[in-house]
N, CA, C and O atoms as CSV, one atom per row, in Angstrom:
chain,resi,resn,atom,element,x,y,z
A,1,UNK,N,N,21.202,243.159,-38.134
A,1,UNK,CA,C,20.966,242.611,-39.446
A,1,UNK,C,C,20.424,243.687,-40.386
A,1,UNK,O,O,20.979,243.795,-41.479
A,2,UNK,N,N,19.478,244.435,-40.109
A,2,UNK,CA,C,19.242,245.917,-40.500
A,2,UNK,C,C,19.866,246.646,-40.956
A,2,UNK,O,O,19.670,247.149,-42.063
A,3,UNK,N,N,20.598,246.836,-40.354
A,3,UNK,CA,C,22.142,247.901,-40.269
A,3,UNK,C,C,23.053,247.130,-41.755
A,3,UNK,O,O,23.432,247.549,-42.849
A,4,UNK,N,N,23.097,246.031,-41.137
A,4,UNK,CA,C,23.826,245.821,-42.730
A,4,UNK,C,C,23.837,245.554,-43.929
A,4,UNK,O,O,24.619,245.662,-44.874
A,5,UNK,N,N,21.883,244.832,-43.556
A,5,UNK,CA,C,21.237,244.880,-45.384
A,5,UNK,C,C,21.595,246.202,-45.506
A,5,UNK,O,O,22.394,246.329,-46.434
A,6,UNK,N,N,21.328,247.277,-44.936
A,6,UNK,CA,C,21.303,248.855,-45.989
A,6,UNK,C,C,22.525,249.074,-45.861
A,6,UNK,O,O,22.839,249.517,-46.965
A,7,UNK,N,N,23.605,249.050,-45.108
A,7,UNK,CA,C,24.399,249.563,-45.317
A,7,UNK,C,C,25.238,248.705,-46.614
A,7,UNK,O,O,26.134,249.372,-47.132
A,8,UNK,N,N,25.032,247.312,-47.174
A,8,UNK,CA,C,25.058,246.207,-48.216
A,8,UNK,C,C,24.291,247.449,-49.130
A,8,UNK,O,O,25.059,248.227,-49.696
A,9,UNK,N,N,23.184,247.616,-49.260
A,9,UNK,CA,C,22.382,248.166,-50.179
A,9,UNK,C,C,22.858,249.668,-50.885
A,9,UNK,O,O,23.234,249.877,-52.038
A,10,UNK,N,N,22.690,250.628,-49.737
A,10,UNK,CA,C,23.857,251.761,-50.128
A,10,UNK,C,C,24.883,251.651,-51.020
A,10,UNK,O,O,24.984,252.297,-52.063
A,11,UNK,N,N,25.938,250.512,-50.447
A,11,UNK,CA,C,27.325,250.792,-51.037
A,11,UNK,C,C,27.002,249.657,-52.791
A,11,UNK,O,O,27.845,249.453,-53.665
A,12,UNK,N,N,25.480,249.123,-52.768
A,12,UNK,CA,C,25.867,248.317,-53.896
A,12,UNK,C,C,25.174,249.884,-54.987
A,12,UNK,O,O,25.447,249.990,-56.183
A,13,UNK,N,N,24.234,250.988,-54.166
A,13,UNK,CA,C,23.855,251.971,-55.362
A,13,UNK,C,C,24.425,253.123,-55.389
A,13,UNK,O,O,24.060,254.083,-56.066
A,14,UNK,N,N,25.476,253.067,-54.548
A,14,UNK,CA,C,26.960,253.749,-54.801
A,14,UNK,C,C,27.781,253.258,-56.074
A,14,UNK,O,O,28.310,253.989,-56.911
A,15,UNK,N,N,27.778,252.250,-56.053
A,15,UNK,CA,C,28.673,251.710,-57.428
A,15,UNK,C,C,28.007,251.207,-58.359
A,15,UNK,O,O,28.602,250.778,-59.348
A,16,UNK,N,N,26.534,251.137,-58.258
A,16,UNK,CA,C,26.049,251.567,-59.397
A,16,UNK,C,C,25.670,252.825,-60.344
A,16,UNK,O,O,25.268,252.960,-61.500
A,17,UNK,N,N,25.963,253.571,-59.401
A,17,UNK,CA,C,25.971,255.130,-59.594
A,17,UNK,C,C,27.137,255.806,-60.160
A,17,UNK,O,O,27.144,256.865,-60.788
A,18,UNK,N,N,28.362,254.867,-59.780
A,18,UNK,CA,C,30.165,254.785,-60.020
A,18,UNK,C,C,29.674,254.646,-61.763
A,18,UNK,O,O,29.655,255.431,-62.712
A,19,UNK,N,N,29.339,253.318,-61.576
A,19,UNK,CA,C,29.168,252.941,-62.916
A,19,UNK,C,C,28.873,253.567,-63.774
A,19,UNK,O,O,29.652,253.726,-64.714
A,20,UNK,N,N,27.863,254.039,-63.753
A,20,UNK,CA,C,26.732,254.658,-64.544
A,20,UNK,C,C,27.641,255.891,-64.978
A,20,UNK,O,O,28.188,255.916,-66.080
A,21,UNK,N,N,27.749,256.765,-64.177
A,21,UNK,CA,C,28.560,258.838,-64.708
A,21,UNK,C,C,30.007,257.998,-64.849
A,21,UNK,O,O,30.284,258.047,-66.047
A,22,UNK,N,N,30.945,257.322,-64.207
A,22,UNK,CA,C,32.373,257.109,-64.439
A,22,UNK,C,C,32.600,255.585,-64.830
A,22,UNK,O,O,32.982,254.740,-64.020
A,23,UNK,N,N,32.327,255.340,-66.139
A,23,UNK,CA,C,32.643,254.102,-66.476
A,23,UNK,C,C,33.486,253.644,-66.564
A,23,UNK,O,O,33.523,252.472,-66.937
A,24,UNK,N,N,34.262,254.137,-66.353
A,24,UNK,CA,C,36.308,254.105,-66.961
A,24,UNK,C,C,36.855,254.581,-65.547
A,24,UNK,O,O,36.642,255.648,-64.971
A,25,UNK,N,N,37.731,253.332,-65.091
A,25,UNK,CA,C,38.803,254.040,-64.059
A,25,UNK,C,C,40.449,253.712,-64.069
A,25,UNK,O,O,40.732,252.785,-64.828
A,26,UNK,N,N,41.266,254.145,-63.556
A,26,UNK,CA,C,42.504,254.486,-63.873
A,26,UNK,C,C,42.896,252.585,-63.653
A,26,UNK,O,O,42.471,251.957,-62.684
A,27,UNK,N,N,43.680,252.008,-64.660
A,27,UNK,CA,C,44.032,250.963,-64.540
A,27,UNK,C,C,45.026,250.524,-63.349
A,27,UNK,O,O,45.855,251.223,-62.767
A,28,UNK,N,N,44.744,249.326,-63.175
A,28,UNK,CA,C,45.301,248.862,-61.730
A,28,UNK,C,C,46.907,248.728,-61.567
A,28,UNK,O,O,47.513,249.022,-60.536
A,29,UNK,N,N,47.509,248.223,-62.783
A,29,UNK,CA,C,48.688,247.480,-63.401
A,29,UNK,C,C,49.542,248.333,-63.538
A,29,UNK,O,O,50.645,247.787,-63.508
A,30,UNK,N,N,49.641,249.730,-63.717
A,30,UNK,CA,C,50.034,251.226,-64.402
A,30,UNK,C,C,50.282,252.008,-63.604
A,30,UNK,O,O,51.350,252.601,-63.452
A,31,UNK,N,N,48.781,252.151,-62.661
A,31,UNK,CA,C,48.470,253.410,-61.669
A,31,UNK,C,C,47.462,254.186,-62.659
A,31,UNK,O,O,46.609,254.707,-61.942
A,32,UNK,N,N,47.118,254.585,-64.534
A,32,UNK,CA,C,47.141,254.703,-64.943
A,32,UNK,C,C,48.062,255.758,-65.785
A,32,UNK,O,O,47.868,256.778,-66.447
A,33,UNK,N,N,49.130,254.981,-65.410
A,33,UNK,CA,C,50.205,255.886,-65.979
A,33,UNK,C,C,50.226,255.573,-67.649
A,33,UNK,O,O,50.397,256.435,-68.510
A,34,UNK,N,N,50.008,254.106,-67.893
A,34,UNK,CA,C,50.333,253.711,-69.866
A,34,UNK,C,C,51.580,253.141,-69.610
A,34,UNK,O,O,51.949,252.661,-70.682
A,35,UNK,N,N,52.389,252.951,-68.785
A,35,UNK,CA,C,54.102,252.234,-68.986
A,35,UNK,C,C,54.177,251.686,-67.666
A,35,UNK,O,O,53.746,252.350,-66.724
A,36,UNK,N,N,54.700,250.488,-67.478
A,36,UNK,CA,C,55.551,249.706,-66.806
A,36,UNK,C,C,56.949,249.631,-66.786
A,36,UNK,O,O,57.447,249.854,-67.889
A,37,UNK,N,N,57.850,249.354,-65.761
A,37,UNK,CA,C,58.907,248.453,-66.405
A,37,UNK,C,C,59.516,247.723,-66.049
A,37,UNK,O,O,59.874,247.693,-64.872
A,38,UNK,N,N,59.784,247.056,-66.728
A,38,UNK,CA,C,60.636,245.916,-66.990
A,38,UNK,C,C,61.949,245.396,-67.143
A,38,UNK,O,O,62.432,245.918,-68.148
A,39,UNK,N,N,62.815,244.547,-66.570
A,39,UNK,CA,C,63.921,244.789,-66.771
A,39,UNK,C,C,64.484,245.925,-66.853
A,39,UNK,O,O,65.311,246.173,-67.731
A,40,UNK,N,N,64.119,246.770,-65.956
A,40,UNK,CA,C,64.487,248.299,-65.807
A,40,UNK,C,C,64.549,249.704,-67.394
A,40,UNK,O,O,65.200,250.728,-67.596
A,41,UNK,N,N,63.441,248.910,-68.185
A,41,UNK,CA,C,62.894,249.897,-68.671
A,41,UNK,C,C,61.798,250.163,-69.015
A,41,UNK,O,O,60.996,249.327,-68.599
A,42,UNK,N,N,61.054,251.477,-69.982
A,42,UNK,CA,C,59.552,251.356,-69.611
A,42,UNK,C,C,59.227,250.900,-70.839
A,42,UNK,O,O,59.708,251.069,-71.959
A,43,UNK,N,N,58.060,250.119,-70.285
A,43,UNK,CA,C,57.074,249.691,-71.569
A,43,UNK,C,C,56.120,249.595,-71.631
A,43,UNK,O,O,55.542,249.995,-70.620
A,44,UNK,N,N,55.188,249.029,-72.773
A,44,UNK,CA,C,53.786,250.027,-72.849
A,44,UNK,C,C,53.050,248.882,-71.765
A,44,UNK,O,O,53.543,247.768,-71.586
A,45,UNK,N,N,52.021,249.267,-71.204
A,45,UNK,CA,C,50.942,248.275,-69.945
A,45,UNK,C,C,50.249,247.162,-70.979
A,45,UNK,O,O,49.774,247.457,-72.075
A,46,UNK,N,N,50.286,245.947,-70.458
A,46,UNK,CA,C,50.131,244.715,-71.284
A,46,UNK,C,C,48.583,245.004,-70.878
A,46,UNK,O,O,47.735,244.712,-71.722
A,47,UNK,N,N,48.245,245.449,-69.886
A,47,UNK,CA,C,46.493,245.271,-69.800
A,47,UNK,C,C,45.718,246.481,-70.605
A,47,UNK,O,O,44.834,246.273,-71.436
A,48,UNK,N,N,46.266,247.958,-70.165
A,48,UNK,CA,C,45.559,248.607,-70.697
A,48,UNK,C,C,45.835,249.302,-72.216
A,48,UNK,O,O,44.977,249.918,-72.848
A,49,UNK,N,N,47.092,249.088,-72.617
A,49,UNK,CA,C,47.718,249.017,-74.045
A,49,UNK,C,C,48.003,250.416,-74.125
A,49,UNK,O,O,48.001,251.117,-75.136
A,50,UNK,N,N,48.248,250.741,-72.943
A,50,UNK,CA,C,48.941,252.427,-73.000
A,50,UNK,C,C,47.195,253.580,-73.203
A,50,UNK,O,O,47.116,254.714,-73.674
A,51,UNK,N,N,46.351,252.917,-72.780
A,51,UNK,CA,C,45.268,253.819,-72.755
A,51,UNK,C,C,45.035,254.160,-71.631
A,51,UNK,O,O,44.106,254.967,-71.620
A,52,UNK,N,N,45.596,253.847,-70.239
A,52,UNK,CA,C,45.469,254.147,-69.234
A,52,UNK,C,C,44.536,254.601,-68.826
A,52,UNK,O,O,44.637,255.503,-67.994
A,53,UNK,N,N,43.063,254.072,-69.328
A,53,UNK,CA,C,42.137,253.714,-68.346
A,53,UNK,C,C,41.129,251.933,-68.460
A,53,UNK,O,O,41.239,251.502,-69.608
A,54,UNK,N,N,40.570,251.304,-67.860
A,54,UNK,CA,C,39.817,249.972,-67.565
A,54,UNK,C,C,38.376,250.515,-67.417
A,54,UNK,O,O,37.893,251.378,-66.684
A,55,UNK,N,N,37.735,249.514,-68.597
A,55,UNK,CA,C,36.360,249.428,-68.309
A,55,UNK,C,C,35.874,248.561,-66.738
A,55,UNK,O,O,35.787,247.335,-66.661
A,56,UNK,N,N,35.605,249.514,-65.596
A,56,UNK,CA,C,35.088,248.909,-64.679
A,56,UNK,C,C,34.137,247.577,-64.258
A,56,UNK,O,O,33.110,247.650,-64.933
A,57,UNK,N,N,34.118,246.830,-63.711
A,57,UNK,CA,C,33.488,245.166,-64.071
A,57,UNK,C,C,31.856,245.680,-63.960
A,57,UNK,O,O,31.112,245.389,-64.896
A,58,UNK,N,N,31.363,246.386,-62.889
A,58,UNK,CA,C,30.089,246.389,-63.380
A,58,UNK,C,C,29.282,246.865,-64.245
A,58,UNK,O,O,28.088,246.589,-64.365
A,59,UNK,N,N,30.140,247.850,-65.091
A,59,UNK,CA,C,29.892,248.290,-66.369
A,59,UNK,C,C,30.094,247.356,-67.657
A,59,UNK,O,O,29.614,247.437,-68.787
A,60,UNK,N,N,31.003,246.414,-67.058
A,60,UNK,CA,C,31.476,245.154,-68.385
A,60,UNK,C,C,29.983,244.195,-68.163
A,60,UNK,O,O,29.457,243.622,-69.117
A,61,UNK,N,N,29.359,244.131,-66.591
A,61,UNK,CA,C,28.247,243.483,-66.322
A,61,UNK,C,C,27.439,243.842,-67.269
A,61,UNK,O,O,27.085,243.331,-68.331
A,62,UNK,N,N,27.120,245.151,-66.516
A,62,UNK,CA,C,25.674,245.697,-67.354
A,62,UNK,C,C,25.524,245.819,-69.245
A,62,UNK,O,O,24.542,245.496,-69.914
A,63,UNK,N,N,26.823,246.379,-69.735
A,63,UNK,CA,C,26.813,245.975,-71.024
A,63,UNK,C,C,26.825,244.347,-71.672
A,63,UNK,O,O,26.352,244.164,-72.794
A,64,UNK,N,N,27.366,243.266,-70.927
A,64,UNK,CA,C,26.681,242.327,-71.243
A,64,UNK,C,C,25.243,242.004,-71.258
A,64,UNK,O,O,24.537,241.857,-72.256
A,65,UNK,N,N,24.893,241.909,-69.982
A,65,UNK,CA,C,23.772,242.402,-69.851
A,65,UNK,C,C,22.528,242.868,-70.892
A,65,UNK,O,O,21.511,242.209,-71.109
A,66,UNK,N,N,22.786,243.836,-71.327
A,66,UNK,CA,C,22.433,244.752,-72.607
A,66,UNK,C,C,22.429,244.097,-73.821
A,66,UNK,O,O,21.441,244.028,-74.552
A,67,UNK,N,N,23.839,243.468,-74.126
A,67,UNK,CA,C,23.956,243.268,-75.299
A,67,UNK,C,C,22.978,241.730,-75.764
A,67,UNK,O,O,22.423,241.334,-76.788
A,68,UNK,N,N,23.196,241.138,-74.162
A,68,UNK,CA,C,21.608,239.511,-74.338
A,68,UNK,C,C,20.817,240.132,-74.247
A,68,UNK,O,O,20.142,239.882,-75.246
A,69,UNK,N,N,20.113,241.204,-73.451
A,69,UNK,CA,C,19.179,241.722,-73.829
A,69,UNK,C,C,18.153,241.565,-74.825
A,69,UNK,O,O,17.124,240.916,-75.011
A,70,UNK,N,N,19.106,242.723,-75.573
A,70,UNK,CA,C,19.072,242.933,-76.879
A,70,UNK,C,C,18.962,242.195,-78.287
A,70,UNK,O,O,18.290,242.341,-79.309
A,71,UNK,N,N,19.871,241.403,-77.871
A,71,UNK,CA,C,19.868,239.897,-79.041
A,71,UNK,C,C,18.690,239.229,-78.727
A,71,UNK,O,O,18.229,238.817,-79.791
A,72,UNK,N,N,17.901,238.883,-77.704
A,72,UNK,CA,C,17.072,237.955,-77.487
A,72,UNK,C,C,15.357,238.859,-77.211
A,72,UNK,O,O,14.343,238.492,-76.617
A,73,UNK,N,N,15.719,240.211,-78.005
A,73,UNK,CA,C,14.563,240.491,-77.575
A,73,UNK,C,C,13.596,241.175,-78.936
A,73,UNK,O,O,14.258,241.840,-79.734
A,74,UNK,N,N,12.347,241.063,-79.173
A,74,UNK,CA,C,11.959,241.283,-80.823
A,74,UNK,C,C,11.742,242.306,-81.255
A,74,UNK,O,O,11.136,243.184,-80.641
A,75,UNK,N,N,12.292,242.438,-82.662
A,75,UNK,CA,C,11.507,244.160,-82.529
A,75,UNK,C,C,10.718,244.175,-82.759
A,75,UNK,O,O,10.054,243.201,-83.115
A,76,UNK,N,N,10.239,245.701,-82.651
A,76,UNK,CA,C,8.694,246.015,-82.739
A,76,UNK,C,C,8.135,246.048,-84.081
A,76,UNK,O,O,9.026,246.066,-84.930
A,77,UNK,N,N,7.110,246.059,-84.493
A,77,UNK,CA,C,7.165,245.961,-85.945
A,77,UNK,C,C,6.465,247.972,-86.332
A,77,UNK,O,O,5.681,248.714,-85.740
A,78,UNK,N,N,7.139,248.075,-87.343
A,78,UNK,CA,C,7.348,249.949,-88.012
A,78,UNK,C,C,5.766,250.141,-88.139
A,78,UNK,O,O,5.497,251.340,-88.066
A,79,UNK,N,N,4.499,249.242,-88.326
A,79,UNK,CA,C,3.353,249.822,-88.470
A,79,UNK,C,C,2.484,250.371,-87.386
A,79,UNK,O,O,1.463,250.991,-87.686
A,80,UNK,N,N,2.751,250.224,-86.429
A,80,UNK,CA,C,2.083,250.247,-84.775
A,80,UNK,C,C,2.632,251.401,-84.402
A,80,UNK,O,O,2.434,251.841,-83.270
């Protein structure tokens, strides 16, 4: 049971670490190539719109995340 909380733990601050320096990875749909095709010709990737790369989900997490944060939190006031 040991063994696999950390080895659970490791691989979750491995990809938070992914996250963090490489936020962007090559889209799934593409390869990140930018074209598909279709009816045997190419066209632009309906997911990544020919930018051929995807904001990774735990980076889409954490910027949500951030952005309630943020909305729900007060500012400080400029005299202090």
């Amino acid at each position: 049971m040991l063994i696999a909380s950390a080895a659970l733990l490791t691989a979750l601050v491995y990809y938070a670490a992914l996250c963090a320096l490489r936020p962007f990875a090559p889209c799934r749909k593409c390869a990140g190539l930018g074209t598909i095709e279709r009816s045997g010709k190419p066209r632009m990737c309906p997911r990544c719109h020919n930018d051929k790369l995807r904001l990774r989900l735990g980076r889409r997490a954490f910027n949500a995340w951030l952005r309630t944060r943020q909305a729900g939190t007060r500012p400080t006031p400029k005299g202090l």
